[in-house]
Z-matrix of the N, CA and C atoms (Angstrom, degrees):
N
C 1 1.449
C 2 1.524 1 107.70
N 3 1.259 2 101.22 1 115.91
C 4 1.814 3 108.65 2 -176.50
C 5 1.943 4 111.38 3 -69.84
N 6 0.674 5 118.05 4 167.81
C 7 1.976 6 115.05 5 178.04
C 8 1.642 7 95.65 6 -113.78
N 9 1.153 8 137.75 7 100.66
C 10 1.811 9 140.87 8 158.06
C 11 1.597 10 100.17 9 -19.78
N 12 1.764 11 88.61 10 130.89
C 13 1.704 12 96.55 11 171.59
C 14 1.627 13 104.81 12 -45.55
N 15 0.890 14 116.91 13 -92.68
C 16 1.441 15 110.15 14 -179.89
C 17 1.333 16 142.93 15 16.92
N 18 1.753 17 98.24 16 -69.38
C 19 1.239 18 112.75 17 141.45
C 20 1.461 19 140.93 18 -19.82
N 21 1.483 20 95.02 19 -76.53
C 22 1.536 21 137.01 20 178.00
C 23 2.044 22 99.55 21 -42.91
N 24 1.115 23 94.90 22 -40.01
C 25 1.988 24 111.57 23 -163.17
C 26 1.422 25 103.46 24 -92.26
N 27 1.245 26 117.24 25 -26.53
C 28 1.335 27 115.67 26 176.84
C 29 1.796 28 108.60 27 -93.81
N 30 1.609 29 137.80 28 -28.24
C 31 1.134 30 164.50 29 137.69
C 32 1.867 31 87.46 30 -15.49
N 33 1.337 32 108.71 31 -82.95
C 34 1.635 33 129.97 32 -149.24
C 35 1.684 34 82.65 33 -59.09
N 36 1.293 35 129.15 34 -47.08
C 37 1.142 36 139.18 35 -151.63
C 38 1.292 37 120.07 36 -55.67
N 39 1.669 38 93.33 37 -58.91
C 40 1.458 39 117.02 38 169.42
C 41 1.624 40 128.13 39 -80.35
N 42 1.320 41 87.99 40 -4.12
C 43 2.083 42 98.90 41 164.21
C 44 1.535 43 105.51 42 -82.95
N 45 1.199 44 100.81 43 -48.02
C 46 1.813 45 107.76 44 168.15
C 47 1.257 46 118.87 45 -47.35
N 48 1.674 47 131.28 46 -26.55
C 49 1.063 48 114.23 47 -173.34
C 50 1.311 49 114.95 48 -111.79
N 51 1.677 50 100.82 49 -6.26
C 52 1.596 51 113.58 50 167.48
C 53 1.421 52 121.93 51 -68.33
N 54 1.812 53 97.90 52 -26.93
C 55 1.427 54 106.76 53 179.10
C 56 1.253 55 111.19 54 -69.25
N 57 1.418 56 114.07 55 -50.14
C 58 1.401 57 142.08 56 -162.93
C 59 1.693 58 87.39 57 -60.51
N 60 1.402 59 130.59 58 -68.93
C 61 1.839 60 106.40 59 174.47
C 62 1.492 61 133.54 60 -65.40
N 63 1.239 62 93.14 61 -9.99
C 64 1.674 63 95.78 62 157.54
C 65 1.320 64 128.01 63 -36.22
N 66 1.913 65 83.51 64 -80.21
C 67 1.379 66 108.34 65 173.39
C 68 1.641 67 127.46 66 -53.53
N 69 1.387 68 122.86 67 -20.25
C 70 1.156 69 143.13 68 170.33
C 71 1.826 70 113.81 69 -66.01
N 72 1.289 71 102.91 70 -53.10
C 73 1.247 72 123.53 71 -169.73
C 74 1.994 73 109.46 72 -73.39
N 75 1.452 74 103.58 73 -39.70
C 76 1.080 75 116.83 74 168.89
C 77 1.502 76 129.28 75 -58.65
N 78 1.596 77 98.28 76 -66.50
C 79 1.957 78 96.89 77 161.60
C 80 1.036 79 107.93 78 -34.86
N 81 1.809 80 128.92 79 -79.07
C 82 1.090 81 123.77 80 -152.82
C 83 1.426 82 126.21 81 -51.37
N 84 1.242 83 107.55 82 -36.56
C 85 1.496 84 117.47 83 178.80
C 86 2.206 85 102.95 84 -76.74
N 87 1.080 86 114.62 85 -38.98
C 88 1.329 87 120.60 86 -179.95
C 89 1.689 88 110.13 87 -55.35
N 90 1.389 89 109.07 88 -41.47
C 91 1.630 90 125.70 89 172.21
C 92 1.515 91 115.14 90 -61.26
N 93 1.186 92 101.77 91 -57.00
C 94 1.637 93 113.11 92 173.08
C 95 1.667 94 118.35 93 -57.95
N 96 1.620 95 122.61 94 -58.46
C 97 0.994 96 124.35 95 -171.91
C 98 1.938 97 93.81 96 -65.00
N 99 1.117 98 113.46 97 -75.57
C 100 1.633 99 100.58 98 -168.41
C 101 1.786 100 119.92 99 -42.41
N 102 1.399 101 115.68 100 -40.72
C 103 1.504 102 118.04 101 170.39
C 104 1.302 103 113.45 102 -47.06
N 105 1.751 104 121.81 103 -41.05
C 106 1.626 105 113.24 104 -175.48
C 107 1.530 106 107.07 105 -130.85
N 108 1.156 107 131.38 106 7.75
C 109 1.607 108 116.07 107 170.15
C 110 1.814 109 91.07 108 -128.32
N 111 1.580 110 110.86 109 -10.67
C 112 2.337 111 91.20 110 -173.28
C 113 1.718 112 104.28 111 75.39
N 114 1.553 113 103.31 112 26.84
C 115 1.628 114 107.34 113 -173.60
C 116 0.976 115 121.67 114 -102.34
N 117 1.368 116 143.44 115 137.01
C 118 1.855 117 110.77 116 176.66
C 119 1.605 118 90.73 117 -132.08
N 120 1.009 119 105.26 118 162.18
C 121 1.577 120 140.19 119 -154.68
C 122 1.552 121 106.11 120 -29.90
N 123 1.883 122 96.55 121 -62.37
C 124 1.476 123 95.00 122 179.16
C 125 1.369 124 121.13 123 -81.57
N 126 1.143 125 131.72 124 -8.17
C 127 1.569 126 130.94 125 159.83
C 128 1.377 127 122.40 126 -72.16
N 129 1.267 128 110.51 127 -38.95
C 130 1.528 129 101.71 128 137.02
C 131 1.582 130 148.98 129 -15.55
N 132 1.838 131 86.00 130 -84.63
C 133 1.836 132 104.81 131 150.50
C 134 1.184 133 122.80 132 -34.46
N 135 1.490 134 115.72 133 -45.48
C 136 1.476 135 124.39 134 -170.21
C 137 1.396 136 99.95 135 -63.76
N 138 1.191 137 114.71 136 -74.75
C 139 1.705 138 142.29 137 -167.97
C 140 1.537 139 79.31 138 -28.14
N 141 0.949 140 117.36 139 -82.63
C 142 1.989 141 135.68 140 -153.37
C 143 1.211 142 96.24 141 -69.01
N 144 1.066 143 144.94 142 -13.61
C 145 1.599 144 117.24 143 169.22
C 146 1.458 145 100.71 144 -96.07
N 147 1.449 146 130.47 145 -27.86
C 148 1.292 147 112.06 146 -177.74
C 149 1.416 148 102.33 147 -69.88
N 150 1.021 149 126.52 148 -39.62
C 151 1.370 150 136.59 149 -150.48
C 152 2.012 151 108.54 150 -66.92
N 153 1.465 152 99.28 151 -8.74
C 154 1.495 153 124.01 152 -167.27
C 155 1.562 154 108.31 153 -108.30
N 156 1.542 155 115.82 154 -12.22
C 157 1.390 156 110.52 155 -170.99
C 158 1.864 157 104.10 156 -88.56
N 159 1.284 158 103.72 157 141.19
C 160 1.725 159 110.67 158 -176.77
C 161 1.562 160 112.53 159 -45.51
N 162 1.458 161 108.89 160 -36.67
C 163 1.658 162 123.31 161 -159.31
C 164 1.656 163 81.67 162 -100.73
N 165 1.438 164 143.89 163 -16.71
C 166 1.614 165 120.62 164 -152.40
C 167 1.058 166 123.98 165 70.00
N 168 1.579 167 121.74 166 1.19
C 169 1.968 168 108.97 167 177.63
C 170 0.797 169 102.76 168 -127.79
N 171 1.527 170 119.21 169 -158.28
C 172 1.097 171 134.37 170 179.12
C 173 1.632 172 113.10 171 -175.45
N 174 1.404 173 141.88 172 117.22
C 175 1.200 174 140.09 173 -179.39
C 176 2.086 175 99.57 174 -60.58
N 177 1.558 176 101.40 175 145.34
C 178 1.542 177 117.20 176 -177.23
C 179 1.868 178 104.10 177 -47.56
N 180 0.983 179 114.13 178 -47.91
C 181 1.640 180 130.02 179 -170.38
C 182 1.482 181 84.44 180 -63.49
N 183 1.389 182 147.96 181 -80.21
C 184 1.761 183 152.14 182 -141.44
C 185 1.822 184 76.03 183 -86.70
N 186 1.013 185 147.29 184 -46.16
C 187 1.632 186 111.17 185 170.71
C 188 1.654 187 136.18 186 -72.00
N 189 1.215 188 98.57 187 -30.85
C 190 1.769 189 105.99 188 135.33
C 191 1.408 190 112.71 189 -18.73
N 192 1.288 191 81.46 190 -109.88
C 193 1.836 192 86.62 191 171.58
C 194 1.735 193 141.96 192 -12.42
N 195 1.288 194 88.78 193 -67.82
C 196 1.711 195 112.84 194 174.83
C 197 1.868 196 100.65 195 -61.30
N 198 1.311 197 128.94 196 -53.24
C 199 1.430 198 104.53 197 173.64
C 200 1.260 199 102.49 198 -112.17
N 201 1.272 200 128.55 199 58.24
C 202 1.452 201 123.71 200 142.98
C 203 1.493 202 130.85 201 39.05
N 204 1.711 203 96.60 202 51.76
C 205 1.191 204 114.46 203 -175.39
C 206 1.866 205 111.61 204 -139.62
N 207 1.197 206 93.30 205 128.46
C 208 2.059 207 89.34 206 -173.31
C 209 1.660 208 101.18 207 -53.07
N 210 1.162 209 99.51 208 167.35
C 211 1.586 210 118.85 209 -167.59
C 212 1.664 211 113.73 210 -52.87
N 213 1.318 212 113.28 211 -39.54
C 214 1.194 213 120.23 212 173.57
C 215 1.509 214 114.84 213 -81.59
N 216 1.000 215 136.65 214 -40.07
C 217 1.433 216 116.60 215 151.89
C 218 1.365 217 145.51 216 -49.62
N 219 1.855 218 82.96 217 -34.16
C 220 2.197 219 73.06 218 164.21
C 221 1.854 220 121.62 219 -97.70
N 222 1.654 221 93.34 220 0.28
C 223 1.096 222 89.86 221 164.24
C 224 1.367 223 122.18 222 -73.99
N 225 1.753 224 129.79 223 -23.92
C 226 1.199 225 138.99 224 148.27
C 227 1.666 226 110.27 225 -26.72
N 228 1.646 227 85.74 226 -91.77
C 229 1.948 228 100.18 227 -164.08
C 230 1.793 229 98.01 228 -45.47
N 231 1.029 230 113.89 229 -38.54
C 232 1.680 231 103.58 230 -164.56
C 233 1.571 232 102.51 231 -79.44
N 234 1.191 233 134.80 232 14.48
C 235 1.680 234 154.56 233 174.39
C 236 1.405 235 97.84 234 -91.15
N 237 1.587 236 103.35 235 -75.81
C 238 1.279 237 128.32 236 -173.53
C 239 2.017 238 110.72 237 -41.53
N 240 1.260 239 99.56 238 -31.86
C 241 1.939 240 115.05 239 -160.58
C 242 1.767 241 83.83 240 -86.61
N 243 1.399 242 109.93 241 -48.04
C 244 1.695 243 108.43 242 -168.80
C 245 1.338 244 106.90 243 -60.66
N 246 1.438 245 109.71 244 -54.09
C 247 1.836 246 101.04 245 -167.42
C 248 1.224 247 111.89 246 -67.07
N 249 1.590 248 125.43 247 -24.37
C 250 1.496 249 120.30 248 150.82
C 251 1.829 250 116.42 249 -57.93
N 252 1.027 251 119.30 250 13.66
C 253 1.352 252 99.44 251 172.20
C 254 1.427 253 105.43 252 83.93
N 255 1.301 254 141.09 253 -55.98
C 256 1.440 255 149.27 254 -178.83
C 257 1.561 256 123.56 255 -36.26
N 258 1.168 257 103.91 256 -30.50
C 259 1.798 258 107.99 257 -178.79
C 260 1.312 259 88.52 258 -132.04
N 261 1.719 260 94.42 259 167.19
C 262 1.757 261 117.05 260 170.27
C 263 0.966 262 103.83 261 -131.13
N 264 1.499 263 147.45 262 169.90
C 265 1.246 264 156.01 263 -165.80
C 266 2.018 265 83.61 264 -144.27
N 267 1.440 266 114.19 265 131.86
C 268 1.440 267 113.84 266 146.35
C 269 1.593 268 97.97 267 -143.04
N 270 1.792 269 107.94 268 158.70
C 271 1.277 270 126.22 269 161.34
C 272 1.448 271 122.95 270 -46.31
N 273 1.161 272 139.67 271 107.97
C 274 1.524 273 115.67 272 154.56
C 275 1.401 274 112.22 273 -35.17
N 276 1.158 275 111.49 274 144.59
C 277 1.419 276 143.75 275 168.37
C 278 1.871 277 109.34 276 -74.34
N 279 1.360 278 106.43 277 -44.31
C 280 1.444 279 97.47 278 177.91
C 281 1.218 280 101.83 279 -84.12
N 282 1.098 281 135.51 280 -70.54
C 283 1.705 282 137.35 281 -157.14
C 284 1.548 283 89.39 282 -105.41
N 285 1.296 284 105.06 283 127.21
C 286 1.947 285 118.32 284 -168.16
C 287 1.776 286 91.61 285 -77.95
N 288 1.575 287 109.74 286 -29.01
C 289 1.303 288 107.66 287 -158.70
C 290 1.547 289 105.50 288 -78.36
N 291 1.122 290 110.61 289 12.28
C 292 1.404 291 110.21 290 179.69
C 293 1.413 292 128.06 291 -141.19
N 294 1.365 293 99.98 292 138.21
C 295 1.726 294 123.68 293 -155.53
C 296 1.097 295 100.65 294 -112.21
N 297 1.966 296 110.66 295 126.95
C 298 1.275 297 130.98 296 156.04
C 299 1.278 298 110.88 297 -92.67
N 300 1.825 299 106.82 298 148.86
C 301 0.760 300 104.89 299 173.07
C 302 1.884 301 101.90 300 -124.35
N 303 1.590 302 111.72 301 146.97
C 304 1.294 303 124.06 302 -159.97
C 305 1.782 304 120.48 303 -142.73
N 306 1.609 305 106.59 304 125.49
C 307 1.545 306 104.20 305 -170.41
C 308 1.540 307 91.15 306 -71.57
N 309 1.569 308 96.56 307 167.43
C 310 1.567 309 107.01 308 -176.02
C 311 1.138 310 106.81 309 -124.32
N 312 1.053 311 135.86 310 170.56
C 313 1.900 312 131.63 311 -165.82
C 314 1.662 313 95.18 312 -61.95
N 315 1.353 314 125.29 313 -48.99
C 316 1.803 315 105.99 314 -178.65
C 317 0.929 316 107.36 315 -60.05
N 318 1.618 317 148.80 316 -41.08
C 319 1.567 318 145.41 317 -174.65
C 320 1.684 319 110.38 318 -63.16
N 321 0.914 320 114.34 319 -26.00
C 322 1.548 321 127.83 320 160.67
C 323 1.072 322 119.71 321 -32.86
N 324 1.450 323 85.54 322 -81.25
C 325 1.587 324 127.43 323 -165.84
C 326 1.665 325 98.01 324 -57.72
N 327 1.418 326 125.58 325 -58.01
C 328 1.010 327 141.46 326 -167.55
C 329 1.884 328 115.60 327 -63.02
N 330 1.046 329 89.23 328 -35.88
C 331 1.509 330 114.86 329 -173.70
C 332 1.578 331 101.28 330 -81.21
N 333 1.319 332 131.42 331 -38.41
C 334 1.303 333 145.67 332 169.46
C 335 1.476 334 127.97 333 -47.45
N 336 2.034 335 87.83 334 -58.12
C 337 1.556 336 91.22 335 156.60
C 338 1.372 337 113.08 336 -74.97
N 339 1.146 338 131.67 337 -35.88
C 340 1.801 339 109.01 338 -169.71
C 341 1.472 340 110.77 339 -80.86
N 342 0.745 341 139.72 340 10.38
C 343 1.179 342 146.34 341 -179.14
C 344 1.531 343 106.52 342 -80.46
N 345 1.491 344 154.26 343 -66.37
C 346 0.958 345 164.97 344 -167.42
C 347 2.363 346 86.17 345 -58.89
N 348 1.309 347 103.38 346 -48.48
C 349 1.539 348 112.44 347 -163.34
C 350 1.725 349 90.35 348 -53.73
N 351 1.721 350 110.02 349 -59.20
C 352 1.097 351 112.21 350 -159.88
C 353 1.779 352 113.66 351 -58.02
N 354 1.671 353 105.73 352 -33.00
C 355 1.660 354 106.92 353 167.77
C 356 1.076 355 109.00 354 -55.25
N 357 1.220 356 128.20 355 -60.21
C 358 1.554 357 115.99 356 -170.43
C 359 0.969 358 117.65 357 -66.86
N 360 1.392 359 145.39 358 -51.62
C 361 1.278 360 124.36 359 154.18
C 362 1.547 361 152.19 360 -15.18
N 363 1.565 362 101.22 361 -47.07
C 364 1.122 363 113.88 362 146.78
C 365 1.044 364 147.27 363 -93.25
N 366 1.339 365 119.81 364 19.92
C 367 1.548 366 148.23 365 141.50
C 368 0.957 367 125.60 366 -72.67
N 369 1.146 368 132.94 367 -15.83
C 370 1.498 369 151.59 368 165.84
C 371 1.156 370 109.06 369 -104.09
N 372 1.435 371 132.66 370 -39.25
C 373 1.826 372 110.82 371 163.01
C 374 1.217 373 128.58 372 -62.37
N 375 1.476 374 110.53 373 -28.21
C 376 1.215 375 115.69 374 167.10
C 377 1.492 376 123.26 375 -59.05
N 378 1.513 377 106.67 376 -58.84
C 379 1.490 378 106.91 377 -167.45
C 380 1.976 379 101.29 378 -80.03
N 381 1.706 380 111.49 379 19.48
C 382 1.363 381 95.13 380 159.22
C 383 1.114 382 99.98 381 -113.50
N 384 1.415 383 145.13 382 -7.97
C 385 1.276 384 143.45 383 171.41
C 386 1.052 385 96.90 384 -70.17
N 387 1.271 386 134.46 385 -38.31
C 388 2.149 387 121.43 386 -154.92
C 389 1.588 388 93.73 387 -80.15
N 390 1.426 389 139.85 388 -12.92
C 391 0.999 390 142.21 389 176.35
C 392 1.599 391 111.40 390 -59.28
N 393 1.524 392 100.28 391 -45.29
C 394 1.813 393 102.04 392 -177.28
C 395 1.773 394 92.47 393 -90.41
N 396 1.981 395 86.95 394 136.19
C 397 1.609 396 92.73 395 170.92
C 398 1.262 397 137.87 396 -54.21
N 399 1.557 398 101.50 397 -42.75
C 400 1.417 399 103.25 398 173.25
C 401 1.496 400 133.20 399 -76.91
N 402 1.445 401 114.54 400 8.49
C 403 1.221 402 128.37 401 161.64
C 404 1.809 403 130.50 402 -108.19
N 405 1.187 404 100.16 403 -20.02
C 406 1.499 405 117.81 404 138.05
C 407 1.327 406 126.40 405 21.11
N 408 1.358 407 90.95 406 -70.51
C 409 1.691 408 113.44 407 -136.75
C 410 1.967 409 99.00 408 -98.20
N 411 1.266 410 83.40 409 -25.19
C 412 1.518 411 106.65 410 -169.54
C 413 1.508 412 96.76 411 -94.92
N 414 1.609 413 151.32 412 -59.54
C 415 1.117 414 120.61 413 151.78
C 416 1.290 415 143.72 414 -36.05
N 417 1.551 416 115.19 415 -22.57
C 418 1.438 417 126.36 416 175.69
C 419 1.114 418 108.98 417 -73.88
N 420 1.527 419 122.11 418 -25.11
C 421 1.382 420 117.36 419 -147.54
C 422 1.695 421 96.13 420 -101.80
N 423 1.827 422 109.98 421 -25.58
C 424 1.362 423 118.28 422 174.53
C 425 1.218 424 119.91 423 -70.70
N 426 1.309 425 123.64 424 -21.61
C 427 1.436 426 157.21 425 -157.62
C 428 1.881 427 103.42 426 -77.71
N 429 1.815 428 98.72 427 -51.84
C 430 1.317 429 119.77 428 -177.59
C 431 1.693 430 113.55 429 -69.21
N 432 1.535 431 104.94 430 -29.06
C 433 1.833 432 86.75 431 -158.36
C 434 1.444 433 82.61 432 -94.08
N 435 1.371 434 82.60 433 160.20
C 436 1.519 435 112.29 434 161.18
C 437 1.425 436 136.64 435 -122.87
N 438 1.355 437 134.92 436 102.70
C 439 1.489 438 129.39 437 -164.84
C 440 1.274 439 111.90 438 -84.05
């Protein structure tokens, strides 16, 4: 079953404008976090998803994943988070071949304060995006779910 151009143009359209608040939503918060915590977007991400796991870690491969970055990039940022003090790296104990990675009381701490920065920020991209129509629909619609 084929999808009508139409379709197809209105589909492309509205990925464009999903992108388009992404990218909106991202600066703003990227501007904010580095101006008052020295944070940028995905160290952020990082900080807050570890900071959410029951145990506190996370093996290198499941942080991959979680910020959506190939293996060698988060093997970067998660370098970059350690020599700041912010993350730890330890061995599993069962399988040697495997590396957790773990916030440390400053990544906490740090993550604690930016956190309130990162809401507001994106409280304000939003309510300047809901201003343009064609983005609208897509704050309303972010507005609605709930995880």
């Amino acid at each position: 079953m084929s999808t009508a151009p139409q379709a197809r143009t209105a589909l492309a359209q509205n990925w464009c404008a999903l992108s388009a608040l992404h990218e909106r939503i991202e600066a703003r918060i990227e501007r904010r976090l580095q101006a008052e915590h020295g944070l940028s977007v995905r160290e952020f991400s990082l900080l807050n998803v570890l900071s959410r796991q029951k145990d506190g870690h996370l093996q290198m491969r499941e942080v991959a994943e979680a910020v959506v970055l190939s293996q060698s990039a988060t093997t970067r940022l998660v370098t970059r988070l350690e020599d700041r003090g912010l993350l730890e790296r330890t061995i599993c104990a069962d399988d040697r071949r495997g590396i957790y990675t773990d916030v440390t009381a400053s990544g906490a701490s740090l993550l604690a304060s930016a956190r309130p920065t990162n809401d507001a920020a994106l409280r304000e991209a939003l309510d300047e995006a809901s201003a343009d129509p064609e983005l609208k629909p897509l704050v309303e619609a972010l507005e609605r779910v709930s995880v």
